[in-house]
N, CA, C and O atoms as a CHARMM CRD file, in Angstrom:
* protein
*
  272
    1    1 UNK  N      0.85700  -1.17200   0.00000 PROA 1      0.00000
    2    1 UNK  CA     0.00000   0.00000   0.00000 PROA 1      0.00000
    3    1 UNK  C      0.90200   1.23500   0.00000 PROA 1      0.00000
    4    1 UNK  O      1.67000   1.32100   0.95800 PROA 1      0.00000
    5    2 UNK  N      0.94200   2.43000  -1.13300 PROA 2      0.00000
    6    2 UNK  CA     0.98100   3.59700  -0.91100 PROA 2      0.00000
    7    2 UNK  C      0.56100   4.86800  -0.07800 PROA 2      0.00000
    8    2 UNK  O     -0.53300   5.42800  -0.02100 PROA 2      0.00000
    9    3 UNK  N      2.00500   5.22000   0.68700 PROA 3      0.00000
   10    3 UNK  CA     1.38100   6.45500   1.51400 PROA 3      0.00000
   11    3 UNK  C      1.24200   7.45000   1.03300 PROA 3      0.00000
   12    3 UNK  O      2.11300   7.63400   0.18300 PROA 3      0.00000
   13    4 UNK  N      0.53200   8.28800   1.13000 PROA 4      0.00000
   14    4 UNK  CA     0.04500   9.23200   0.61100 PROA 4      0.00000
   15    4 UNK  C      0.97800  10.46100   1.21900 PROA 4      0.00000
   16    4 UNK  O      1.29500  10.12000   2.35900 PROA 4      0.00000
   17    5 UNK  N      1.47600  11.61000   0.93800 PROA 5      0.00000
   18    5 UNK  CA     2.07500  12.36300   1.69400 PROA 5      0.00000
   19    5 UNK  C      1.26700  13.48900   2.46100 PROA 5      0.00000
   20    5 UNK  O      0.13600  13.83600   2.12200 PROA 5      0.00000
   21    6 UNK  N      2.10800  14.12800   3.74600 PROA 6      0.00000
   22    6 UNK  CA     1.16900  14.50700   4.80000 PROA 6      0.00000
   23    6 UNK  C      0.90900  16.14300   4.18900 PROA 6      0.00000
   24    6 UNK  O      1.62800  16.20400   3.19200 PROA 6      0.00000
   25    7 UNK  N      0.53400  16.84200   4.28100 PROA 7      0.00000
   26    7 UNK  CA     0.41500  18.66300   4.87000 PROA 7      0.00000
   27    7 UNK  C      0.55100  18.93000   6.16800 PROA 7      0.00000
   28    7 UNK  O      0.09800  18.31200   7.13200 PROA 7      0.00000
   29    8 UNK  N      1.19300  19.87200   6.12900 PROA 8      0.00000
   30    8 UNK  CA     1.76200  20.12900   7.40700 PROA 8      0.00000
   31    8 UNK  C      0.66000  20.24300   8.40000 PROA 8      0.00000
   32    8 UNK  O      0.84200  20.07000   9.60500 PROA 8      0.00000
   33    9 UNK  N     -1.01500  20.67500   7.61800 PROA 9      0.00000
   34    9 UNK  CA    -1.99100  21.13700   8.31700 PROA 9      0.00000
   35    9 UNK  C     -2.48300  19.73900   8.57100 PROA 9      0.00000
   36    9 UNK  O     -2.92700  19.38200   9.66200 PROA 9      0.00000
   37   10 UNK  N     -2.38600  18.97400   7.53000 PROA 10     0.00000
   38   10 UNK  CA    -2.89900  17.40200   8.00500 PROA 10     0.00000
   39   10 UNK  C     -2.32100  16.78000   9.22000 PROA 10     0.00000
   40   10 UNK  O     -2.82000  16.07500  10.09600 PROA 10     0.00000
   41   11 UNK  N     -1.00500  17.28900   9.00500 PROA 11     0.00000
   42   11 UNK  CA    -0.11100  16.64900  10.31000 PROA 11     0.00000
   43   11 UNK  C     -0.47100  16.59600  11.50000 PROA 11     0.00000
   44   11 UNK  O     -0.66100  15.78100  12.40300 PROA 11     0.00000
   45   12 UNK  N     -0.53200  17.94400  11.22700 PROA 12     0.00000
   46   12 UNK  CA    -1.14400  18.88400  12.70600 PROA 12     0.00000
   47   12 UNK  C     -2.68500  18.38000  13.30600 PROA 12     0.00000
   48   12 UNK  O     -3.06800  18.04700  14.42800 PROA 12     0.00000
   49   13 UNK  N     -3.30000  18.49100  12.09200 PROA 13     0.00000
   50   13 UNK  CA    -4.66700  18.02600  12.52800 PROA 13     0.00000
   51   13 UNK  C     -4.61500  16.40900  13.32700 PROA 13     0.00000
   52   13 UNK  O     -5.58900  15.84900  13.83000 PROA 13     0.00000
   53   14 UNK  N     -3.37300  15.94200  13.27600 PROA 14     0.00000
   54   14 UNK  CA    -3.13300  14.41100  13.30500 PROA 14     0.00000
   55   14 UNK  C     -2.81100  14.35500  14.58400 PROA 14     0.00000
   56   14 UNK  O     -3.28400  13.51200  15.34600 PROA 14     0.00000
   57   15 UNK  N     -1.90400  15.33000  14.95700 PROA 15     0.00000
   58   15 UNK  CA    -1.18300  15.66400  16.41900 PROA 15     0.00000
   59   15 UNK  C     -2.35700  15.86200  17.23100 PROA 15     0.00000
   60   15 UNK  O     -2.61700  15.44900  18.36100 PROA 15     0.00000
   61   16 UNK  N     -3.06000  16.62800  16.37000 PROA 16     0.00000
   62   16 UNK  CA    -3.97500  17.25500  17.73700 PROA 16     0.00000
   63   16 UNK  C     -5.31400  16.13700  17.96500 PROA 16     0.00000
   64   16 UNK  O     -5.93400  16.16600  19.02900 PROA 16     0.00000
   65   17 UNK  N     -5.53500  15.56100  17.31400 PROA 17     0.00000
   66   17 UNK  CA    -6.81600  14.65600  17.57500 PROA 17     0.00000
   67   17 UNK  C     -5.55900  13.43600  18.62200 PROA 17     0.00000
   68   17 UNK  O     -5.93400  13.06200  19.73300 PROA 17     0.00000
   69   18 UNK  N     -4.53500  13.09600  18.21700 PROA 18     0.00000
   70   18 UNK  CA    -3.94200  12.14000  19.49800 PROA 18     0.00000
   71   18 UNK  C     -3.67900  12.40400  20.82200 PROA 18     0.00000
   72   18 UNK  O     -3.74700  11.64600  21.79000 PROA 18     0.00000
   73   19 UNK  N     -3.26500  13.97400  20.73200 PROA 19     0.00000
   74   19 UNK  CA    -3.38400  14.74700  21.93200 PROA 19     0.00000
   75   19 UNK  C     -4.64400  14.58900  22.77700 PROA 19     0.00000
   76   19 UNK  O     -4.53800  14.32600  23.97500 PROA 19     0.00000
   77   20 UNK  N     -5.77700  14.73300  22.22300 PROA 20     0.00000
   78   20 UNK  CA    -6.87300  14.83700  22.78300 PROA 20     0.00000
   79   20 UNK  C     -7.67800  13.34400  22.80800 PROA 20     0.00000
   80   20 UNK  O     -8.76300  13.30500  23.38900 PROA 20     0.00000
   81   21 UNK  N     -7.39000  12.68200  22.46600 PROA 21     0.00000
   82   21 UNK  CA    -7.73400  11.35200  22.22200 PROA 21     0.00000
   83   21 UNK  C     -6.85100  10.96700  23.97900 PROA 21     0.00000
   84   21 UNK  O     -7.39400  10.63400  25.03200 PROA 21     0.00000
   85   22 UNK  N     -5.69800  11.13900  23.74700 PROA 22     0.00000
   86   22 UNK  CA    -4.26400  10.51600  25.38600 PROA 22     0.00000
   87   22 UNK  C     -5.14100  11.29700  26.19400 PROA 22     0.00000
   88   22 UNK  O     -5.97700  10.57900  26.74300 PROA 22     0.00000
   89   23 UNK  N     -5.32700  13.28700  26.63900 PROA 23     0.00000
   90   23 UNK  CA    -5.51800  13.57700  27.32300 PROA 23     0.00000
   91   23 UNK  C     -6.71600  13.83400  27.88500 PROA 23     0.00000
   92   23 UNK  O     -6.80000  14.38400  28.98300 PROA 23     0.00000
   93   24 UNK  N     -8.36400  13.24100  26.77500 PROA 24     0.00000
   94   24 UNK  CA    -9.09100  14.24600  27.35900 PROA 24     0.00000
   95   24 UNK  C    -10.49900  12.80700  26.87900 PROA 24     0.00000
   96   24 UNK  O    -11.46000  12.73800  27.64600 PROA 24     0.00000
   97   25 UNK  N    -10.47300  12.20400  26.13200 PROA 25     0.00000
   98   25 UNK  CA   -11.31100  10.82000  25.82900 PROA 25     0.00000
   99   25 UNK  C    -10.71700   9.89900  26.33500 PROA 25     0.00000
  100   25 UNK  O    -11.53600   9.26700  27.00300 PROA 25     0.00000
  101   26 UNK  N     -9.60900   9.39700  26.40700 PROA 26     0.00000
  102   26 UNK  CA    -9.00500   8.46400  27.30500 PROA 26     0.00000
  103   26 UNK  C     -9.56100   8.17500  28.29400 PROA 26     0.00000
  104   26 UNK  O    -10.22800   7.15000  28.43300 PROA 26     0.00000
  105   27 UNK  N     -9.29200   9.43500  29.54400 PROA 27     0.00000
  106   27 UNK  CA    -9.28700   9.75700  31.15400 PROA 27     0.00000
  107   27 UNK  C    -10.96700   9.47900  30.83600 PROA 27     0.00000
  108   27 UNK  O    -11.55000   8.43400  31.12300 PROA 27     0.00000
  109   28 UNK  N    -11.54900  10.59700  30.21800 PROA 28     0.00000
  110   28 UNK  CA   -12.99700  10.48100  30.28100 PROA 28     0.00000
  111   28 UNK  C    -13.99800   8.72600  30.34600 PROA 28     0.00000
  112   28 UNK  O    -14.91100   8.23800  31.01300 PROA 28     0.00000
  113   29 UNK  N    -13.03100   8.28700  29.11500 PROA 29     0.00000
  114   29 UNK  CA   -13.69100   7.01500  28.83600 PROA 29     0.00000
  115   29 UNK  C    -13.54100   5.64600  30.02500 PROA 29     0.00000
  116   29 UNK  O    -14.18600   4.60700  30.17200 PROA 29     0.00000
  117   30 UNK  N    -12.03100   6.41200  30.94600 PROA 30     0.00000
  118   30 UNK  CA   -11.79400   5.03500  31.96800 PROA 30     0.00000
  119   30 UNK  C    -12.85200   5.60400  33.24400 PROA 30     0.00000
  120   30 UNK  O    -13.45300   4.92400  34.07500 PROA 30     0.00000
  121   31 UNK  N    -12.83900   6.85200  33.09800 PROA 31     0.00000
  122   31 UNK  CA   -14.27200   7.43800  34.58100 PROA 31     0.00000
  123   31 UNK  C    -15.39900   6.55300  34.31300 PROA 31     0.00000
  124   31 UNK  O    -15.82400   5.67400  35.06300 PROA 31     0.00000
  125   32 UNK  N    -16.10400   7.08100  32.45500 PROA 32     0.00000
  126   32 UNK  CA   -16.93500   6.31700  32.46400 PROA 32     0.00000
  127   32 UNK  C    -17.18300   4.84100  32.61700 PROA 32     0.00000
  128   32 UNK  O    -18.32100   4.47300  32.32400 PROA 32     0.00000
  129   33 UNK  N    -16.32900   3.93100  33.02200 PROA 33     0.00000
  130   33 UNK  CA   -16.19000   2.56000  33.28700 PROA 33     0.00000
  131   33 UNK  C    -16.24800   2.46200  34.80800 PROA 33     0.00000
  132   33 UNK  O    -17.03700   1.76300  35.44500 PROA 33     0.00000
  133   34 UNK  N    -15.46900   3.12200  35.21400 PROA 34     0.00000
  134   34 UNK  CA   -15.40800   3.23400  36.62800 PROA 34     0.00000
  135   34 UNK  C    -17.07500   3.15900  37.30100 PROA 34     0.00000
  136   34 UNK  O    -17.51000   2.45300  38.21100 PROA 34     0.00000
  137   35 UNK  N    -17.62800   3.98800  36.61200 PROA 35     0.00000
  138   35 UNK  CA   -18.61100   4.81000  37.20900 PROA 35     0.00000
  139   35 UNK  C    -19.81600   3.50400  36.90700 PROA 35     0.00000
  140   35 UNK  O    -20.61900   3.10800  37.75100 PROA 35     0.00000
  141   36 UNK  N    -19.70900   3.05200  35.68500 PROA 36     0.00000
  142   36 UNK  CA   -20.48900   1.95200  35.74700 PROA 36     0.00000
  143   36 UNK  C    -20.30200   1.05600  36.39500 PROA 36     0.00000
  144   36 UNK  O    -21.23500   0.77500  37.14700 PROA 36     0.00000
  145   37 UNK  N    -19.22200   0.27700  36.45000 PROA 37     0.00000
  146   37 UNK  CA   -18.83800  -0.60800  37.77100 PROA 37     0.00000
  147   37 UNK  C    -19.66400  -0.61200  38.66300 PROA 37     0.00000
  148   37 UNK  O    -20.42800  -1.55000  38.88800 PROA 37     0.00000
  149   38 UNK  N    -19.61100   0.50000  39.31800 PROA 38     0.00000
  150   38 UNK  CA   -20.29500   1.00300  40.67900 PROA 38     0.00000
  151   38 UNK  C    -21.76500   0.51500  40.84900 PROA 38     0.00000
  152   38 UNK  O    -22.41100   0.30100  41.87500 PROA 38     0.00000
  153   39 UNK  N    -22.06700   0.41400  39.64700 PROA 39     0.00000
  154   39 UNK  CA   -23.62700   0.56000  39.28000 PROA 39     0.00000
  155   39 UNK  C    -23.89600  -1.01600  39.45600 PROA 39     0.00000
  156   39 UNK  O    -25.04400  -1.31200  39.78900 PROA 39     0.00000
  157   40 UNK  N    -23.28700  -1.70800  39.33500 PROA 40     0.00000
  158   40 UNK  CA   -23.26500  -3.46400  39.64300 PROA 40     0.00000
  159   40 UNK  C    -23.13500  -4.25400  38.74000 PROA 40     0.00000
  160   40 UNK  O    -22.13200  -4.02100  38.06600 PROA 40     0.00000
  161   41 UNK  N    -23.86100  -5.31400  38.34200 PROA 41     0.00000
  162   41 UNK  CA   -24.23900  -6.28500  37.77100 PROA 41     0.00000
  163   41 UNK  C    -23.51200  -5.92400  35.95000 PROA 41     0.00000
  164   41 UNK  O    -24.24700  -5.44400  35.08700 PROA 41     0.00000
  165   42 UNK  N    -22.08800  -6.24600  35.67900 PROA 42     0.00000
  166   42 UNK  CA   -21.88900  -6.11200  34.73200 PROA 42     0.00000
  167   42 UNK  C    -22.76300  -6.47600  32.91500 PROA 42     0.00000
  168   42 UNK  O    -22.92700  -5.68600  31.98600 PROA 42     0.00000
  169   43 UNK  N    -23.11000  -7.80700  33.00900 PROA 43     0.00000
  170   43 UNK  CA   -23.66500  -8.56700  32.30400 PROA 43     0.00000
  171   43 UNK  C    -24.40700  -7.45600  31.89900 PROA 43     0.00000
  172   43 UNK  O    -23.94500  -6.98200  30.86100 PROA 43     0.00000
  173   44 UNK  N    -25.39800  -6.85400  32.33100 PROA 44     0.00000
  174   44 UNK  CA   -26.28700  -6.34600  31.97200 PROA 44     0.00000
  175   44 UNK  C    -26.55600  -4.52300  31.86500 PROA 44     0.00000
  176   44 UNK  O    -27.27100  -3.60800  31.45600 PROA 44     0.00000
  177   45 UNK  N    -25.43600  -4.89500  32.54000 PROA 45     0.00000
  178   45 UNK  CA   -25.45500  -3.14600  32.08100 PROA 45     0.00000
  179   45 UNK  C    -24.68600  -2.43500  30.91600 PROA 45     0.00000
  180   45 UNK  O    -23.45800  -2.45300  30.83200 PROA 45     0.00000
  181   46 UNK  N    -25.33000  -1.94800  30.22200 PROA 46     0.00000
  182   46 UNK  CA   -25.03100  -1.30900  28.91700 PROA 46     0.00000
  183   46 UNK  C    -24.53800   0.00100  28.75600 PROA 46     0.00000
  184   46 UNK  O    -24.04700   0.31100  27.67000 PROA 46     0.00000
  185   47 UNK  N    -24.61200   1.02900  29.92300 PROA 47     0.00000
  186   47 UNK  CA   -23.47400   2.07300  30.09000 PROA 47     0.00000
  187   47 UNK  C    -21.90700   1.28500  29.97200 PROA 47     0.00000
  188   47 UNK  O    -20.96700   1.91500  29.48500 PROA 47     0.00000
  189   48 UNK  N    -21.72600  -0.12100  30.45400 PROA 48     0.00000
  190   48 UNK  CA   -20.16700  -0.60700  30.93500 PROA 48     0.00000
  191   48 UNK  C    -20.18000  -0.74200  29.58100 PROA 48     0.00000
  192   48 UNK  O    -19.27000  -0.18700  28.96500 PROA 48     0.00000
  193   49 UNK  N    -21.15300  -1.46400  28.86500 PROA 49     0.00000
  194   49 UNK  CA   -20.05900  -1.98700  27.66600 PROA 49     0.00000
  195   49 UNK  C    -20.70100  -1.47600  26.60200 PROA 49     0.00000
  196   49 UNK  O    -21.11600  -2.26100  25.75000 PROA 49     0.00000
  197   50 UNK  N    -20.95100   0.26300  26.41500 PROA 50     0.00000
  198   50 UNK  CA   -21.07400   0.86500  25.96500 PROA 50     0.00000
  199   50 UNK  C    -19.84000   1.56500  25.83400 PROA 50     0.00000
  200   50 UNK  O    -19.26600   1.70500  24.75400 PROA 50     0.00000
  201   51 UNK  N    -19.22600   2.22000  27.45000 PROA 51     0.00000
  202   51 UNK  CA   -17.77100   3.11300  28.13800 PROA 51     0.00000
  203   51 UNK  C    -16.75800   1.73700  27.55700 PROA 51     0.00000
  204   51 UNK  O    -15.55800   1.98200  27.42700 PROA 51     0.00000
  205   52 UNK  N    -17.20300   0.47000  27.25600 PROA 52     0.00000
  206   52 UNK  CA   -16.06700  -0.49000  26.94100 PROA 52     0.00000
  207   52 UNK  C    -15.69200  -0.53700  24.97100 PROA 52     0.00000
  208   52 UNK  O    -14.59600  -0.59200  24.41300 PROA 52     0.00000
  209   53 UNK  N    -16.89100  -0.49600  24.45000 PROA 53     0.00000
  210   53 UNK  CA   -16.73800  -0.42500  23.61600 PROA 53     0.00000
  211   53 UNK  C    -15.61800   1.31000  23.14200 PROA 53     0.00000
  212   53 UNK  O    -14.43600   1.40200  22.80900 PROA 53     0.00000
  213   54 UNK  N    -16.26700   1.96500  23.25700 PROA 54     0.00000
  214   54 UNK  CA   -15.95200   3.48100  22.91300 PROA 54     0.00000
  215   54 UNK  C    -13.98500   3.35700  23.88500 PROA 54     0.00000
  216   54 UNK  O    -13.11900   4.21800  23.73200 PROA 54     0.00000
  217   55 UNK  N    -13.88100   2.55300  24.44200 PROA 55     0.00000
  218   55 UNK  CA   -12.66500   2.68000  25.14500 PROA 55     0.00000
  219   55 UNK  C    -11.85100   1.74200  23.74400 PROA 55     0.00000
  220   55 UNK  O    -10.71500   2.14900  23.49700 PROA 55     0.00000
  221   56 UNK  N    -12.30400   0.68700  22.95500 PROA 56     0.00000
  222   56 UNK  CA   -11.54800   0.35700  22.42400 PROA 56     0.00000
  223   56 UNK  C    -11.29000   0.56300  20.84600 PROA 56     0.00000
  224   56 UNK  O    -10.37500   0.14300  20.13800 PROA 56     0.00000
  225   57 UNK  N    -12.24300   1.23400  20.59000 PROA 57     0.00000
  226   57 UNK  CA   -12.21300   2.19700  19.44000 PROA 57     0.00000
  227   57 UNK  C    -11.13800   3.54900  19.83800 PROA 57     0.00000
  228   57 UNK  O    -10.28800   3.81200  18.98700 PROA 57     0.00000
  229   58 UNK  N    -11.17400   4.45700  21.20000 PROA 58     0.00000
  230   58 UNK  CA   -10.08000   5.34100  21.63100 PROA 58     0.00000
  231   58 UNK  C     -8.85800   4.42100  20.89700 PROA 58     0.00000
  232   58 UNK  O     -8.51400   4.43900  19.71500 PROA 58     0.00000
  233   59 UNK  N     -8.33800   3.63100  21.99100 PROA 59     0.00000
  234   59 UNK  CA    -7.04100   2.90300  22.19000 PROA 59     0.00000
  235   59 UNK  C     -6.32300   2.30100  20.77400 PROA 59     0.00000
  236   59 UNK  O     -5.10700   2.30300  20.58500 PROA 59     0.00000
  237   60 UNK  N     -7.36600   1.77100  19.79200 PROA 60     0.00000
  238   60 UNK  CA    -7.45800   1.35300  18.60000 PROA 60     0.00000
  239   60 UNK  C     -7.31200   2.79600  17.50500 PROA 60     0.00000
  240   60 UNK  O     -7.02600   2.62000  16.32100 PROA 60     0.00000
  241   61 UNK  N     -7.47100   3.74900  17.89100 PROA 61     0.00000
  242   61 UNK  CA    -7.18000   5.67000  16.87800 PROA 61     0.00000
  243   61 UNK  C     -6.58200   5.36700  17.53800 PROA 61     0.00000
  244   61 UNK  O     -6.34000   4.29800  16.97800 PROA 61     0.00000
  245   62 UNK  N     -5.70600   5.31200  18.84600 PROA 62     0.00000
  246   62 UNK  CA    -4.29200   6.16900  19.40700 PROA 62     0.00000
  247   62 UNK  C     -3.32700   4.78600  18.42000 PROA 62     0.00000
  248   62 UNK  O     -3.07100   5.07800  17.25200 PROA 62     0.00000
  249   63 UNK  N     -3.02400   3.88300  18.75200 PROA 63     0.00000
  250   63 UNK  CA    -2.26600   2.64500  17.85600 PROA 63     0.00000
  251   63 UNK  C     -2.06800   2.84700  16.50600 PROA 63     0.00000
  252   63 UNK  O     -0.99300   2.67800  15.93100 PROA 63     0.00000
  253   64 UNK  N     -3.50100   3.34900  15.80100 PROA 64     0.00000
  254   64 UNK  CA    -3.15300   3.95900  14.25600 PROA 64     0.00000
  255   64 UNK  C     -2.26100   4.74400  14.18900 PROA 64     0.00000
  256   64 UNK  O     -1.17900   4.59900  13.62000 PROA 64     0.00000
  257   65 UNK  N     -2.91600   6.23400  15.15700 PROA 65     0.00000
  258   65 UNK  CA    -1.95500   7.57800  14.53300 PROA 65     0.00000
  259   65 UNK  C     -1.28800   7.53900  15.26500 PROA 65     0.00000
  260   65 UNK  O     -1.23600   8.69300  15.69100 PROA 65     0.00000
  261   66 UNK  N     -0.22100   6.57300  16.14600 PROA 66     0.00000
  262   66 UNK  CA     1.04500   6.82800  16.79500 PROA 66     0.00000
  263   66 UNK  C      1.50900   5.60400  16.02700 PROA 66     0.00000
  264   66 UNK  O      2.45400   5.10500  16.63800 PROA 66     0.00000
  265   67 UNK  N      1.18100   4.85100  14.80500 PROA 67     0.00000
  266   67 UNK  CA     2.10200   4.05300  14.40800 PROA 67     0.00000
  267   67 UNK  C      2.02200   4.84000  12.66200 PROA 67     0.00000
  268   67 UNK  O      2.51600   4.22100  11.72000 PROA 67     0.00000
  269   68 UNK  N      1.47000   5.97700  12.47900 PROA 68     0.00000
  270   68 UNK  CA     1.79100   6.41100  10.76400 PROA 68     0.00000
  271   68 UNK  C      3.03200   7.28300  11.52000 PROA 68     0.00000
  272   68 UNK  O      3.81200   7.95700  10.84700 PROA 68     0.00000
């Protein structure tokens, strides 16, 4: 597969969605797990593996754009 080459503005735009992805959906997305926990009965609760899903879609964008 061919890479395509970056713009500096693409770059940037690249930096800044990982930035905010590490500092600010990350933290958010492990509260929201936390917070369901609390709530009990995993199996069935759909906030957890709602905050679980959306945690591995995060982690899965940070692996992309810290491996281009």
């Amino acid at each position: 597969m061919s890479q395509t080459p970056l713009t500096k503005e693409g770059a940037e735009r690249l930096r800044s969605e990982l930035d905010r992805l590490k500092k600010k959906d990350r933290p958010a997305v492990i509260e929201a797990i936390a917070e369901a926990r609390a709530h009990g009965d995993l199996k069935e609760n759909a906030e957890y593996h709602a905050a679980r899903e959306q945690q591995g879609f995060i982690e899965g964008r940070i692996q992309a754009l810290e491996s281009t």
